[in-house]
VEXLOPA-881874 format. One record per atom (N, C-alpha, C): residue in one letter; atom name; x, y, z. Coordinates in steps of 0.2 Angstrom, whole numbers. Layout:
REM VEXLOPA-881874
REC type atom    px    py    pz
REC    A   CA     X     Y     Z
...
REM end
This chain:
REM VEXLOPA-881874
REC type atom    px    py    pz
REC    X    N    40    89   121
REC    X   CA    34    88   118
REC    X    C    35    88   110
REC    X    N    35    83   105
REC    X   CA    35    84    99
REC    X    C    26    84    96
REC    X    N    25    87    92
REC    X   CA    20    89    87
REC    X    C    21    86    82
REC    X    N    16    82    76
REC    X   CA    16    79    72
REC    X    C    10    82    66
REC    X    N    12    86    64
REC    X   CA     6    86    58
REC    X    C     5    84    51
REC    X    N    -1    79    52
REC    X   CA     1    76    44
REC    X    C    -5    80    38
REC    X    N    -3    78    31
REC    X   CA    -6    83    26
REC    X    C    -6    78    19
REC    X    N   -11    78    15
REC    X   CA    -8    74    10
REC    X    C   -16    71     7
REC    X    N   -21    69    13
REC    X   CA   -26    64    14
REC    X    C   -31    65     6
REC    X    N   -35    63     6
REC    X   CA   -40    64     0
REC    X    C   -42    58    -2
REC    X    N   -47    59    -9
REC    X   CA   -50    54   -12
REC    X    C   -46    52   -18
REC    X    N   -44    47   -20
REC    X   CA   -40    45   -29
REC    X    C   -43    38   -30
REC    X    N   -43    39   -34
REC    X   CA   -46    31   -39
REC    X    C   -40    27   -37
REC    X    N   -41    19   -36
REC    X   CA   -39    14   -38
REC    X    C   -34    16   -42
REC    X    N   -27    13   -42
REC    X   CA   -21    13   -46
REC    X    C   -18    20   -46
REC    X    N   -23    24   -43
REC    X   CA   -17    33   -44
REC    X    C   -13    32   -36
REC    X    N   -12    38   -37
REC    X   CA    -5    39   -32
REC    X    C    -7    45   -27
REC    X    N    -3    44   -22
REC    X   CA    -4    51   -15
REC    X    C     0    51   -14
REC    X    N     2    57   -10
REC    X   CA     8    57    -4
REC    X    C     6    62     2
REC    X    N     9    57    10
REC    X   CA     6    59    13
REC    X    C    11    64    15
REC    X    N    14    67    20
REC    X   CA    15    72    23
REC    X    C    18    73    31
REC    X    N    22    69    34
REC    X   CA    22    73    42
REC    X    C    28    78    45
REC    X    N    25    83    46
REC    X   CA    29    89    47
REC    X    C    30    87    56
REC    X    N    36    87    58
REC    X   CA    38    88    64
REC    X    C    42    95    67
REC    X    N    36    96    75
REC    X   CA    38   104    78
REC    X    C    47   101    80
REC    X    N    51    96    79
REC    X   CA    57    93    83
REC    X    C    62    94    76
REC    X    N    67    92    80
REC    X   CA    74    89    73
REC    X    C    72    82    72
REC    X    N    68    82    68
REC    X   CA    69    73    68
REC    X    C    73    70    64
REC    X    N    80    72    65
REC    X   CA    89    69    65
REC    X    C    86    66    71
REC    X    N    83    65    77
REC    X   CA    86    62    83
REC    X    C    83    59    86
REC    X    N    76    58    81
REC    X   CA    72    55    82
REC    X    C    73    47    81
REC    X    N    72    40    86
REC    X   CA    75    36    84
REC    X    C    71    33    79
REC    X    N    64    35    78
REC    X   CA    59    31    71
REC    X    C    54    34    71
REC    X    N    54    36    65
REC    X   CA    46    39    61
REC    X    C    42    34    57
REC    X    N    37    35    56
REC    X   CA    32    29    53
REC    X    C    25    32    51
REC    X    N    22    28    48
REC    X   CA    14    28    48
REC    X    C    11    19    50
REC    X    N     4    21    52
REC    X   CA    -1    17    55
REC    X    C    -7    20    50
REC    X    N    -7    14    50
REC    X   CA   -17    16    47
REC    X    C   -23    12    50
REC    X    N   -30    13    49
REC    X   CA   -33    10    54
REC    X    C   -41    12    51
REC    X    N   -44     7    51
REC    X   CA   -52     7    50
REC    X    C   -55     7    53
REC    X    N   -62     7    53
REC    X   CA   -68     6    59
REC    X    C   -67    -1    62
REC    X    N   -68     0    67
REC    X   CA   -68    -8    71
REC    X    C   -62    -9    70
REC    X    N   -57   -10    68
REC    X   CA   -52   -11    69
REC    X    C   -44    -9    72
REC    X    N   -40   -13    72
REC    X   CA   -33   -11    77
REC    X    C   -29    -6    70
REC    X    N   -26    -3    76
REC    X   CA   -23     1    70
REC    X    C   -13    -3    68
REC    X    N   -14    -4    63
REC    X   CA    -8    -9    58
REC    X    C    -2    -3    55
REC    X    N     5    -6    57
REC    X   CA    10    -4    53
REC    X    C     9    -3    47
REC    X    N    11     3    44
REC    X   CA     9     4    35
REC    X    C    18     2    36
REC    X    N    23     8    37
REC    X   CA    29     9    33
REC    X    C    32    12    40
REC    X    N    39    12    41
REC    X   CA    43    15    45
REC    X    C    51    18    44
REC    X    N    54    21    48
REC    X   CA    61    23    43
REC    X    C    66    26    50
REC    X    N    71    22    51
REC    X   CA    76    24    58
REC    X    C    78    29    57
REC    X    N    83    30    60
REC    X   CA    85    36    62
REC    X    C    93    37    56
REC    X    N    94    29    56
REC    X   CA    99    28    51
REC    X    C    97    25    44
REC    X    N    92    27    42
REC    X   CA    89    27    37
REC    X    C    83    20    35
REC    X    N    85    14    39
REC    X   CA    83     7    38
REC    X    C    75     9    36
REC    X    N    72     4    33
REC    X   CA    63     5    33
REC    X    C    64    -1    33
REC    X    N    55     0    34
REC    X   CA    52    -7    34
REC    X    C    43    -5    32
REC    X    N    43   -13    29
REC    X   CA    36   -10    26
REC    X    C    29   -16    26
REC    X    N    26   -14    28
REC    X   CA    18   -21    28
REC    X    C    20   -25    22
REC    X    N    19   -33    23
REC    X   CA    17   -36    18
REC    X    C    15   -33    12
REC    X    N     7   -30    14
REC    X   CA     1   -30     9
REC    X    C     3   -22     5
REC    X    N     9   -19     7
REC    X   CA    12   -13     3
REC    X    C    17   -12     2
REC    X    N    22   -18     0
REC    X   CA    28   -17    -2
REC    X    C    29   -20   -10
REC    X    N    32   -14   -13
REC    X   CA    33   -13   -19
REC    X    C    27    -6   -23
REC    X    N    24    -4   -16
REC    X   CA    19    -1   -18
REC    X    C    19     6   -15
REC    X    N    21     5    -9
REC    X   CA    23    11    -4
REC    X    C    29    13    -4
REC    X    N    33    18    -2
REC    X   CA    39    22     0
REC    X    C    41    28     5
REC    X    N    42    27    10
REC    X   CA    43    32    16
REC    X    C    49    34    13
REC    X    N    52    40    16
REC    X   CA    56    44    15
REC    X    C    54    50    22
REC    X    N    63    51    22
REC    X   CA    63    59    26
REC    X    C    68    64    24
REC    X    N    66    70    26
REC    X   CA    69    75    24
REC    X    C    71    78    31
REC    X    N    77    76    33
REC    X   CA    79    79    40
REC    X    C    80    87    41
REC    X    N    82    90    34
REC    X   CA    81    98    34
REC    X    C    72   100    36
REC    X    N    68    96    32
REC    X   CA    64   101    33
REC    X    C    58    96    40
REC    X    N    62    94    42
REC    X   CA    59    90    49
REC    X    C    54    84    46
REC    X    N    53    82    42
REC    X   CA    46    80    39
REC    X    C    47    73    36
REC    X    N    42    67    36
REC    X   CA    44    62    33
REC    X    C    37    61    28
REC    X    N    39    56    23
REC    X   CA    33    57    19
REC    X    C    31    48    19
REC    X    N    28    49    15
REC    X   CA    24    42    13
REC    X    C    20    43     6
REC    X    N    24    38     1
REC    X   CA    23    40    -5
REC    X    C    19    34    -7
REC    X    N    12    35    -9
REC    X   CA     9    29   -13
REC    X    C     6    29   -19
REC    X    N     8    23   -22
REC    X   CA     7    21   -26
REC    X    C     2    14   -29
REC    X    N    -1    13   -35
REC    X   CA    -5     9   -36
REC    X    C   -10     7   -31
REC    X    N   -14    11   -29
REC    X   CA   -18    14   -23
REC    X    C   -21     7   -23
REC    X    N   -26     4   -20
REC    X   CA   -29    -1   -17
REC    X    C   -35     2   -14
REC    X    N   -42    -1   -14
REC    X   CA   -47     1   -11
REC    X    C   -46     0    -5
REC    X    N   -43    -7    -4
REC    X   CA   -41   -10     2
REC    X    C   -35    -6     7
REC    X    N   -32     2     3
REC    X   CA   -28     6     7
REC    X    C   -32    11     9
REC    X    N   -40     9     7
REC    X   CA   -43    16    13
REC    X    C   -44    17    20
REC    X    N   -42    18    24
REC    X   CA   -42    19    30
REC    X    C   -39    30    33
REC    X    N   -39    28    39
REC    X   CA   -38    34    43
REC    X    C   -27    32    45
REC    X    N   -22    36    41
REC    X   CA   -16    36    43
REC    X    C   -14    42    45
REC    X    N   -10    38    52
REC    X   CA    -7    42    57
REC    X    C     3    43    56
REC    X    N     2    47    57
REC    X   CA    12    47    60
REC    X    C    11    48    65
REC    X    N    18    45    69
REC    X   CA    22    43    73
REC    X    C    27    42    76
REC    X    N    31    42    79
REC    X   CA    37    44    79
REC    X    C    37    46    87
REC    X    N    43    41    87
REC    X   CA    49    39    94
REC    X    C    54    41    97
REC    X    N    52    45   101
REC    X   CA    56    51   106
REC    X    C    59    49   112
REC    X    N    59    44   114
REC    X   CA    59    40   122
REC    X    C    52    38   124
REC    X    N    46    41   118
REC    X   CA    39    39   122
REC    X    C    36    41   113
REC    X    N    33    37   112
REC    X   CA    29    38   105
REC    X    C    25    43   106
REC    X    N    25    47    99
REC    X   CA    18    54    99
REC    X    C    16    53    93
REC    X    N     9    54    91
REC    X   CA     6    54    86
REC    X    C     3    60    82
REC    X    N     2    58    77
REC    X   CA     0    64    75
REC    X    C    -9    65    74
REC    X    N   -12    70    68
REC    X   CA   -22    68    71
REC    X    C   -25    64    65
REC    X    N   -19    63    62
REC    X   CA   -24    56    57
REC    X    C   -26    61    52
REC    X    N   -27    57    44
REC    X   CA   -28    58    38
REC    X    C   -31    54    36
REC    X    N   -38    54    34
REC    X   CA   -41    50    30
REC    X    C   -39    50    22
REC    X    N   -39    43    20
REC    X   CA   -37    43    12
REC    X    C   -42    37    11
REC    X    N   -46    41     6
REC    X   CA   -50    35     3
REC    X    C   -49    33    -6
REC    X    N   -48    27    -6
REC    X   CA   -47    25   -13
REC    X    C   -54    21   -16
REC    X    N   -55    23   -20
REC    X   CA   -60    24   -24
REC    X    C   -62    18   -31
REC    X    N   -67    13   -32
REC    X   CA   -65     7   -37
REC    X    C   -67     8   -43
REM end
């Protein structure tokens, strides 16, 4: 059973920046993919950013050149770095993360502000 807890969420204006935060109870060395997902009312919940196991990402459309995932294998945790915030990046994000069976973490709300 891996555990996910993310940390980072809040309020920023338009064009500032956050970082999101997920600590893993696991070694995620051996994890074969961590990620974030965001997700609004009424809606599905969409790939933000991801990051294998051998370091590969991948990133949405509507956040590349703007977003940056990274992990930190020592300290179990992967992050998500944003930048040039968007009103349109307000949503509830989740980690993720690929053990033979996906586990999520309980979501961060991050609201960006016009």
């Amino acid at each position: 059973q891996v555990q996910l807890v993310e940390s980072g969420g809040g309020l920023v204006q338009a064009g500032g920046s956050q970082r999101l935060s997920c600590a893993a109870s696991g070694s995620i060395a051996s994890f074969n993919r961590m990620g974030w997902y965001r997700q609004t009312p009424g809606k599905q919940r969409d790939l933000v950013a991801q990051i294998t196991s051998s370091g590969t990402t991948t990133y949405a459309d509507s956040v590349k050149g703007r977003f940056a995932i990274s992990r930190d294998n020592a300290k179990n945790t992967v992050y998500l770095q944003m930048n040039s915030l968007k009103p349109e990046d307000t949503a509830v994000y989740y980690c993720y993360a690929i053990v033979f069976t996906t586990y999520w973490g309980q979501g961060t709300q991050v609201t960006v502000s016009s």
